[in-house]
C-alpha positions as CSV (number, residue, x, y, z in Angstrom):
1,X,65.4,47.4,85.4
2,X,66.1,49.8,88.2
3,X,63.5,51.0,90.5
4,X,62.4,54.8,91.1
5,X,64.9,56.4,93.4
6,X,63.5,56.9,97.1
7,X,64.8,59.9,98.4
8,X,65.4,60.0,102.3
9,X,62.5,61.8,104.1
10,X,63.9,65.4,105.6
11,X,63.8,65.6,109.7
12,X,62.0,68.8,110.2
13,X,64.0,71.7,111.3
14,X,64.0,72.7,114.8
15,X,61.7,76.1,115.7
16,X,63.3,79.2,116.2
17,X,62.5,78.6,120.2
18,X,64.5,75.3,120.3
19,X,67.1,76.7,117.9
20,X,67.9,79.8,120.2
21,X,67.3,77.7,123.1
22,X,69.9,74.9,122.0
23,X,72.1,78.0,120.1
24,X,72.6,79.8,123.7
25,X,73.1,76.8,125.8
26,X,76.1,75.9,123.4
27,X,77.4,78.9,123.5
28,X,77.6,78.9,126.9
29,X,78.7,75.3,127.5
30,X,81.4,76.0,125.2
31,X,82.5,78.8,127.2
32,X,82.6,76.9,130.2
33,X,84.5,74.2,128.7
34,X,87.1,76.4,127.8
35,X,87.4,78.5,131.1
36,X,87.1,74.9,132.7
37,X,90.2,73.4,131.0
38,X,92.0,76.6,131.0
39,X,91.6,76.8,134.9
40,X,92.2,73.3,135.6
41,X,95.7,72.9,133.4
42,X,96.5,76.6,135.2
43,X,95.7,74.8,138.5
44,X,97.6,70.9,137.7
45,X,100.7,73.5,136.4
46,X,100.4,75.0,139.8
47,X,100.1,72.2,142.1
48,X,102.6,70.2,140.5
49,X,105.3,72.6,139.9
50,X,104.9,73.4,143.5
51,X,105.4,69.6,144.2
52,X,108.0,69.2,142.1
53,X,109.5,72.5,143.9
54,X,109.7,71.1,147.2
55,X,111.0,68.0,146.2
56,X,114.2,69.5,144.3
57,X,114.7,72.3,147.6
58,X,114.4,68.9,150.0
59,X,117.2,67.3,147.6
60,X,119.5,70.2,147.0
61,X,118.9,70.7,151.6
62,X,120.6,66.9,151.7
63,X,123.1,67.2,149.0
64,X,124.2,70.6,150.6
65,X,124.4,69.1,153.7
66,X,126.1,65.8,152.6
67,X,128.8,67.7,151.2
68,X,129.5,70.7,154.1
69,X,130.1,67.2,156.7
70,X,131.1,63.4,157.3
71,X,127.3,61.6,157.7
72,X,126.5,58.3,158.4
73,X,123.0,56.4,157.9
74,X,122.2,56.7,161.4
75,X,123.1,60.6,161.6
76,X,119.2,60.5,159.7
77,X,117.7,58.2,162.1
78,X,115.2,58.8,165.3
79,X,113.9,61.9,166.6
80,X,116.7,64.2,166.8
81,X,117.9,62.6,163.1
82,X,118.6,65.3,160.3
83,X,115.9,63.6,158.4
84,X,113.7,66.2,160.7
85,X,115.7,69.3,160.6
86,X,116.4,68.8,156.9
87,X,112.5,67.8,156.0
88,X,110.3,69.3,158.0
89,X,109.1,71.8,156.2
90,X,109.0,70.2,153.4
91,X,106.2,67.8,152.1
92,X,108.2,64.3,151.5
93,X,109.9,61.3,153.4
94,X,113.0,60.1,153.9
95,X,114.6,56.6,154.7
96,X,118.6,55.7,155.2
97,X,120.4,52.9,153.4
98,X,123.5,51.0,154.3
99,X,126.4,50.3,152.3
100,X,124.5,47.3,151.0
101,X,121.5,49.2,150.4
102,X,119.4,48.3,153.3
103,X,116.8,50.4,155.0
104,X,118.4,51.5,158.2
105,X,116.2,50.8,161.0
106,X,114.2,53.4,162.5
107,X,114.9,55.9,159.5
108,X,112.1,53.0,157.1
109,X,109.1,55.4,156.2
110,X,108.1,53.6,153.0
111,X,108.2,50.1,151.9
112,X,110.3,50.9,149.3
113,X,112.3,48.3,146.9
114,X,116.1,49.2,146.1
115,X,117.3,48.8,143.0
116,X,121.0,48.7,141.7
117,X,121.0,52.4,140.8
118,X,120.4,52.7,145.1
119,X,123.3,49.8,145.7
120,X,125.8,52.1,143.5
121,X,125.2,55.1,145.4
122,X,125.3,53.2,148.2
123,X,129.0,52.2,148.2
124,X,130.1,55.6,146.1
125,X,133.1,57.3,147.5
126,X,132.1,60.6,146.4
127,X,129.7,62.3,148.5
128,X,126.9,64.3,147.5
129,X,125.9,61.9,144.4
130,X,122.3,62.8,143.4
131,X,119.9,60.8,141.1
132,X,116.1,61.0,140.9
133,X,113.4,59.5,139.0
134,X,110.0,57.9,139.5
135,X,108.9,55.0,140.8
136,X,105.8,52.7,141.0
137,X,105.0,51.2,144.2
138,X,102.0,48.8,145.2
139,X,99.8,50.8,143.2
140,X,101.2,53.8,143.0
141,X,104.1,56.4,142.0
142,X,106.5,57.6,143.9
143,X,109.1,60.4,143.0
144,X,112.5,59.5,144.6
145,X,115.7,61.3,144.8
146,X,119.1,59.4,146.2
147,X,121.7,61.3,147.5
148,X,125.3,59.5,148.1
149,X,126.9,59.8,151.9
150,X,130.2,59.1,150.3
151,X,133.0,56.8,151.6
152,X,130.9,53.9,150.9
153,X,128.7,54.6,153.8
154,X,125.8,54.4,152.4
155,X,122.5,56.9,151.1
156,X,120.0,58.9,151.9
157,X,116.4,58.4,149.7
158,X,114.3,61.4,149.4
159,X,110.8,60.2,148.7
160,X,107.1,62.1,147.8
161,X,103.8,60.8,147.1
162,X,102.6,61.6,143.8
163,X,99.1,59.9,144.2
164,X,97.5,62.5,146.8
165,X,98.2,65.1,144.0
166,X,96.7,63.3,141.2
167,X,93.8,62.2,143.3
168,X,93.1,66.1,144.1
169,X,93.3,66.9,140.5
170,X,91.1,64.2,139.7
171,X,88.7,65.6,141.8
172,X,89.2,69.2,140.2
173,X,88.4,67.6,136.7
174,X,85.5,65.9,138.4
175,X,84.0,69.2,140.0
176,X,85.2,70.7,136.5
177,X,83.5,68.9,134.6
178,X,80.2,69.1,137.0
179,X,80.1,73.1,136.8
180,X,80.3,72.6,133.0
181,X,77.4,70.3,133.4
182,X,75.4,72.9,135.8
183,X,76.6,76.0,133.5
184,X,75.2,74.1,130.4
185,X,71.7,73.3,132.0
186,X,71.6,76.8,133.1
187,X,72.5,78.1,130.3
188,X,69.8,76.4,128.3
189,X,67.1,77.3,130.9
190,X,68.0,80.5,130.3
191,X,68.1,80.5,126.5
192,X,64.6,78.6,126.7
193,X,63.2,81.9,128.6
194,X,65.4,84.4,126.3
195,X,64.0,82.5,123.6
196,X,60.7,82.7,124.6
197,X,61.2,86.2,125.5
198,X,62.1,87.2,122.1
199,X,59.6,84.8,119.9
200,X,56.7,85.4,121.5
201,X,55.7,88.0,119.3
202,X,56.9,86.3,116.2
203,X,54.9,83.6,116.9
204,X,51.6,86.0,117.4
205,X,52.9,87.4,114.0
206,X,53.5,84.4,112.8
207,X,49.6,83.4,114.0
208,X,48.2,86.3,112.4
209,X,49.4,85.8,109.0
210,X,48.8,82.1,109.4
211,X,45.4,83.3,109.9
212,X,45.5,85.9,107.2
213,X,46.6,83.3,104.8
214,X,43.8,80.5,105.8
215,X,40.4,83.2,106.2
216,X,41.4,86.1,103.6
217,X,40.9,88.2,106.4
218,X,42.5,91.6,106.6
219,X,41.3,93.2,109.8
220,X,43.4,90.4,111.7
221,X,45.1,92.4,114.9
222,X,48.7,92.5,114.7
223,X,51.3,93.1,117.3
224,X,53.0,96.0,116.8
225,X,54.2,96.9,120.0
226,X,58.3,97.7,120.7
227,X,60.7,99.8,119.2
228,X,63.1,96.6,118.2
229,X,63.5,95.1,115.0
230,X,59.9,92.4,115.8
231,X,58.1,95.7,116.7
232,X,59.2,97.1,112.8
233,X,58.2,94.1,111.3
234,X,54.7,93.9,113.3
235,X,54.0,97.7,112.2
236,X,55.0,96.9,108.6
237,X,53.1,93.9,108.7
238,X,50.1,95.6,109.7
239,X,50.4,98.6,107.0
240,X,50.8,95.6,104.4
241,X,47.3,94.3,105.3
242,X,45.9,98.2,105.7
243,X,46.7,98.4,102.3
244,X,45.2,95.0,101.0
245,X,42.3,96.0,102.7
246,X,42.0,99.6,101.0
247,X,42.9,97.6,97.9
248,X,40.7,95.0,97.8
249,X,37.7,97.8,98.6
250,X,38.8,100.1,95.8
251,X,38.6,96.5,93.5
252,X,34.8,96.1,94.8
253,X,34.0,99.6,94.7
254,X,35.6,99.5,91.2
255,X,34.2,95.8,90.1
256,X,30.7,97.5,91.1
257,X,31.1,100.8,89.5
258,X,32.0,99.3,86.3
259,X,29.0,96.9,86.1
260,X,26.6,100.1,86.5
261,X,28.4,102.1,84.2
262,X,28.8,99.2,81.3
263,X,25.6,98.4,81.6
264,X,24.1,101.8,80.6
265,X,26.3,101.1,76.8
266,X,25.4,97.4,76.8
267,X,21.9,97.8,77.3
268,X,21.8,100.5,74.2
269,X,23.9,98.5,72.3
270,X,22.3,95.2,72.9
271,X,18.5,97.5,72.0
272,X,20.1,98.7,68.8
273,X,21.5,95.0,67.8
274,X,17.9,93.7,68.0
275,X,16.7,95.8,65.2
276,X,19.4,94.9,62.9
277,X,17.4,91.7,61.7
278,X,14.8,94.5,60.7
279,X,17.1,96.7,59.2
280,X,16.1,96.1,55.7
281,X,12.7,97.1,56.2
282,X,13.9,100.8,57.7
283,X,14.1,104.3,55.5
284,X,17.5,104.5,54.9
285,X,17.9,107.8,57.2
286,X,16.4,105.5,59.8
287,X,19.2,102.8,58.4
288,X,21.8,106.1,58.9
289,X,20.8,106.7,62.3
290,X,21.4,103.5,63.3
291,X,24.7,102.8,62.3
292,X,26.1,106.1,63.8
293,X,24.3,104.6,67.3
294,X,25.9,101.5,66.8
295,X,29.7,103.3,66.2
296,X,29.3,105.3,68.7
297,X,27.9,103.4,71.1
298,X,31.0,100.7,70.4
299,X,33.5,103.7,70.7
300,X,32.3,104.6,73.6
301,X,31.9,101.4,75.2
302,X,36.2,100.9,73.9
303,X,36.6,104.0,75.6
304,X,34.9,103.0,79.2
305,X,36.9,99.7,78.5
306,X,39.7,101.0,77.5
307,X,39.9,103.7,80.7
308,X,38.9,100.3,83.3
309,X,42.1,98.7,82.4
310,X,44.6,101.8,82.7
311,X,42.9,102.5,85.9
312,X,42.8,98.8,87.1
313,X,45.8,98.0,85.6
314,X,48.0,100.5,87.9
315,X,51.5,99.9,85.1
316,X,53.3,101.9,87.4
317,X,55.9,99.6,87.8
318,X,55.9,98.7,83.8
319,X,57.4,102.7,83.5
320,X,59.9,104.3,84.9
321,X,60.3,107.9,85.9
322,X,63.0,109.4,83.7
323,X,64.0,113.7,83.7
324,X,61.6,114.7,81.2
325,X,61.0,118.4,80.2
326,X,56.8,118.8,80.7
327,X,56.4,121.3,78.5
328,X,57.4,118.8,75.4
329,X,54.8,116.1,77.2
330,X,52.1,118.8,77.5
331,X,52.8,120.1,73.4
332,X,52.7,116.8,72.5
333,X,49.2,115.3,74.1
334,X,48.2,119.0,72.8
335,X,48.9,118.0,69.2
336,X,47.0,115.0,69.5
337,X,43.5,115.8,71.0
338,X,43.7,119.0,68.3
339,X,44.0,116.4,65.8
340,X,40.9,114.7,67.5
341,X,38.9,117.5,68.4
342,X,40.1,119.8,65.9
343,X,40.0,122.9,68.5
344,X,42.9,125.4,69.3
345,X,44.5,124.5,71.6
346,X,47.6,127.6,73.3
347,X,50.6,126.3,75.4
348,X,52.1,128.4,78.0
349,X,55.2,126.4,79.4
350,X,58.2,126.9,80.9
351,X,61.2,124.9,80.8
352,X,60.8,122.7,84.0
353,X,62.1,119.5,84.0
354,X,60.8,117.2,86.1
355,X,61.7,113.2,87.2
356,X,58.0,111.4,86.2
357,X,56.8,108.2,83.6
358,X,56.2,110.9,80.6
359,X,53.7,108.2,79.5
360,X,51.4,108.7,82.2
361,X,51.6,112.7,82.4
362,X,50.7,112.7,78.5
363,X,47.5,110.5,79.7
364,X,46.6,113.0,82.5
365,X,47.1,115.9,80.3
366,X,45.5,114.4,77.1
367,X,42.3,113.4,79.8
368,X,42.4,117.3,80.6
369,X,42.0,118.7,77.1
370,X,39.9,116.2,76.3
371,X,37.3,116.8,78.8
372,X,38.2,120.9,78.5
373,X,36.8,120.1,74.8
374,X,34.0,118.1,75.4
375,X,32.3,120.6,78.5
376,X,33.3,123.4,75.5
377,X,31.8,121.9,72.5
378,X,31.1,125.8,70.7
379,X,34.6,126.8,71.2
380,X,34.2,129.9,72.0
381,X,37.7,130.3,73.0
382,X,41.0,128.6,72.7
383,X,41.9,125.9,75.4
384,X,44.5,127.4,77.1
385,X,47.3,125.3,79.3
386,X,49.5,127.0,81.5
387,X,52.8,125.3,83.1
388,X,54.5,127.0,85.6
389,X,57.1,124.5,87.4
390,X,55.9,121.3,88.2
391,X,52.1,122.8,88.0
392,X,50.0,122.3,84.9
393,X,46.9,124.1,84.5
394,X,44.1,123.2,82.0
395,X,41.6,126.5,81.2
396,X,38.4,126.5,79.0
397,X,35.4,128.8,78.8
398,X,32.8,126.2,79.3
399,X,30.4,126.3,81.6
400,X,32.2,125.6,84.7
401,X,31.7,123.9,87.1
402,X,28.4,123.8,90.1
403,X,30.1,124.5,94.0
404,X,28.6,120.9,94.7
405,X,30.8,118.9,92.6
406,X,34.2,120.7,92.7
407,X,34.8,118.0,95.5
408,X,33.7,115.0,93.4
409,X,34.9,115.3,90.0
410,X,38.1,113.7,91.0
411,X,35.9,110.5,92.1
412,X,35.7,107.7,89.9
413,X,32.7,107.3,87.5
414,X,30.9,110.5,89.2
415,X,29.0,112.5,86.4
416,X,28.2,116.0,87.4
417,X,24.1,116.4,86.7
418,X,25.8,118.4,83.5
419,X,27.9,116.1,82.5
420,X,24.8,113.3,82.3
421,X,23.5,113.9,78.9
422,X,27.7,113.8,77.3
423,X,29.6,111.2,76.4
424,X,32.3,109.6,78.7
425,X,32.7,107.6,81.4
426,X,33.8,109.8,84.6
427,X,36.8,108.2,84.7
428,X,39.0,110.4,82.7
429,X,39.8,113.0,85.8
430,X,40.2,109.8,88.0
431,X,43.1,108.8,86.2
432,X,44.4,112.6,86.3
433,X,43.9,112.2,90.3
434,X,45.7,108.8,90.1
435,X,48.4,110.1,88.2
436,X,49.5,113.5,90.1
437,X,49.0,111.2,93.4
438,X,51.3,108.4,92.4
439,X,53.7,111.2,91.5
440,X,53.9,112.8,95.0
441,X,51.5,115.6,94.0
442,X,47.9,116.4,94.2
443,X,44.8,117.4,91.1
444,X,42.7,120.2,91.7
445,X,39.6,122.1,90.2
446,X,38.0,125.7,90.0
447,X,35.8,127.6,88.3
448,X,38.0,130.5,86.1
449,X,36.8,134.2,85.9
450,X,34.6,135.0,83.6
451,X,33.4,131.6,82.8
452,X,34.8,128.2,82.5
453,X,37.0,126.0,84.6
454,X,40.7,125.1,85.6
455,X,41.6,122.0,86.1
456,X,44.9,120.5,86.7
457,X,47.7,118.5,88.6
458,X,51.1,119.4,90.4
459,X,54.0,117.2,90.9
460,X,55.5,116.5,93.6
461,X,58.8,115.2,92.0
462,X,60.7,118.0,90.2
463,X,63.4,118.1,88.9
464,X,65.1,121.7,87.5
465,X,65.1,124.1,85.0
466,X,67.7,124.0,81.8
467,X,68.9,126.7,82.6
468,X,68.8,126.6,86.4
């Protein structure tokens, strides 16, 4: 039976510090390595062609001299030899050989060994003979070039050190490799201060939402400052938790609100429910009475209910705005609270179209007539709504509406001192505000001429006209 699997416990990652830090110093340290090796193989090219250079022009000097005249070994012996006026200038040796391939006396430079190749060029007739090649010796490696004399009179050997070269391009890999070393720890100093330069306030971000996350605080300060992308971020950041806050107080303002305005209904209703054990005993008109309290006191506690969610609720993002023609959405909420309210209700519209949730403007406009028909229960004239554009007006002959409150009627659950003693819950003009300000627009409230109020919305998407 096999035992549960272990699985391998994950490293954590690196920060972003040490990440930018590490991420700029191999950048760099890559670049060095590559302008390092670059430089040094143009440099060994250099040096060693330039060796090899001289070694060819001091061959081709002897061979072109071998062949213009007769020369013996000893011609490239002591001071006033050719060895000197061939080699001078040039960076190699030279020693003489006999016709048995022995080292001349006073032309010996190097301790060099002869091999047969030497003895054959030795004793050639031809003058001028050339070979070259390298060779080790005691350690190290010679290049060597023989030249025949000719006549079987022996050679002339052409020698360079090839170890000083090396041993200078070992010490340009060494210093090479040492500025790579230097660039590199440079390099990730520097990326540790860039790094730092450019984290600093993502880790204060990164603090104050670490903070925001652990206290439910929303007044945490935020770094904002710069114009750069961390300066975006910090701004956005802090208009996130501006809104939570202003979110979270309309939730409190709208958790208390509701308490005090269901407890008005509950209170009633819970009064009325502790007769019904006594209802036998009661005339039936008292019986009558009490029913129609009880159903309207549960339709208008459905109502209040019903008006807390939608507000609460904010389905915004369950709807989306579609081109809709308003006047359709304003005949048909019409049609409905007629059928409701039974008034008469006259439409006035135009043929704007407009991009908006139709369901939503048919709840702002049905909250209108609604509360046009309640404020004018006698119905002393039509309700009239008038649509010009994206602007919907809502006109009844009720009456109207005191100075004090045309700035408050828009607030949620405010009753005008009117309004106290009629059914509702204040928040029906709330949710008109709501609507017209989610669609870019505003809600606004008069009193009309000659009695009554207008009240209404605008949108601030429109769309066009059919015929436009």
């Amino acid at each position: 039976m096999t035992g549960p699997v272990r699985r391998r416990p994950r490293l954590p990652r690196p920060g972003l510090h040490a990440t930018l830090s590490l991420a700029f110093a191999a950048i760099a340290a890559l670049v060095a390595v590559l302008i390092g090796a670059l430089g040094y193989h143009a440099a060994a090219r250099l040096i060693r062609d330039d060796e090899t250079a001289d070694f060819t022009a001091a061959v081709d000097s002897v061979h072109r001299q071998v062949e213009l005249e007769t020369l013996y070994p000893g011609d490239f012996a002591g001071p006033n030899g050719l060895s000197d006026d061939l080699l001078r200038p040039i960076r190699v040796t030279s020693q003489a050989l006999d016709p048995d391939a022995r080292v001349l006396p006073g032309t010996a430079r190097l301790d060099l060994a002869t091999t047969p190749a030497d003895r054959e060029l030795a004793r050639a007739e031809e003058p001028g003979r050339t070979a070259t090649g390298l060779r080790r010796q005691h350690g190290g490696t010679l290049r060597v070039g023989v030249v025949s004399l000719g006549g079987r009179r022996g050679a002339v050997q052409i020698i360079q050190q090839v170890g000083p070269t090396e041993e200078l391009l070992a010490a340009l890999r060494l210093r090479t490799a040492a500025l790579v070393a230097i660039v590199g720890v440079v390099a990730g100093g520097a990326g540790w201060l860039l790094a730092r330069w450019i984290s600093r306030r993502l880790v204060r971000l990164t603090a104050a939402a670490e903070l925001v996350a652990a206290s439910g605080r929303l007044d945490v300060p935020v770094p904002a400052a710069g114009t750069d992308e961390v300066g975006r971020l910090g701004r956005a950041f802090d208009r996130m938790l501006v809104r939570l806050a202003t979110a979270k107080e309309n939730q409190r303002r709208l958790v208390q609100d509701a308490g005090h305005e269901l407890r008005t209904p509950l209170t009633s209703l819970r009064t009325n429910l502790a007769v019904l054990p006594a209802m036998d005993r009661l005339p039936p008109a008292e019986r009558a009475a009490l029913m129609a309290d009880l159903a309207d006191e549960a339709r208008e506690l459905t109502q209040l209910v019903e008006e807390l969610v939608a507000l609460a609720a904010d389905r915004r993002a369950d709807e989306r705005p579609t081109e809709v023609v308003l006047a359709e959405v304003v005949r048909g909420a019409a049609a409905q609270v007629r059928r409701r309210s039974d008034r008469e209700i006259l439409v006035d519209a135009d043929d704007t179209v407009v991009t908006a949730r139709p369901d939503a403007l048919a709840r702002a406009v049905g909250n209108l007539l609604d509360n046009a028909a309640k404020f004018d229960p006698a119905g002393a004239g039509p309700i009239e709504v008038v649509v010009r554009g994206p602007r919907v007006e809502v006109r009844d002959r009720g009456p109207g509406i005191d100075v004090a409150d045309l700035d408050r009627v828009f607030d949620r659950f405010y009753r005008a001192t009117a309004a106290r003693s009629l059914p509702g819950s204040g928040l029906g003009l709330a949710i008109v505000h709501e609507v017209a300000r989610s669609h870019g627009g505003t809600a606004f409230a008069a009193n009309r001429e000659g009695g009554g109020a207008v009240i209404g919305f605008t949108l601030g998407l429109t769309g066009r006209t059919p015929g436009g």
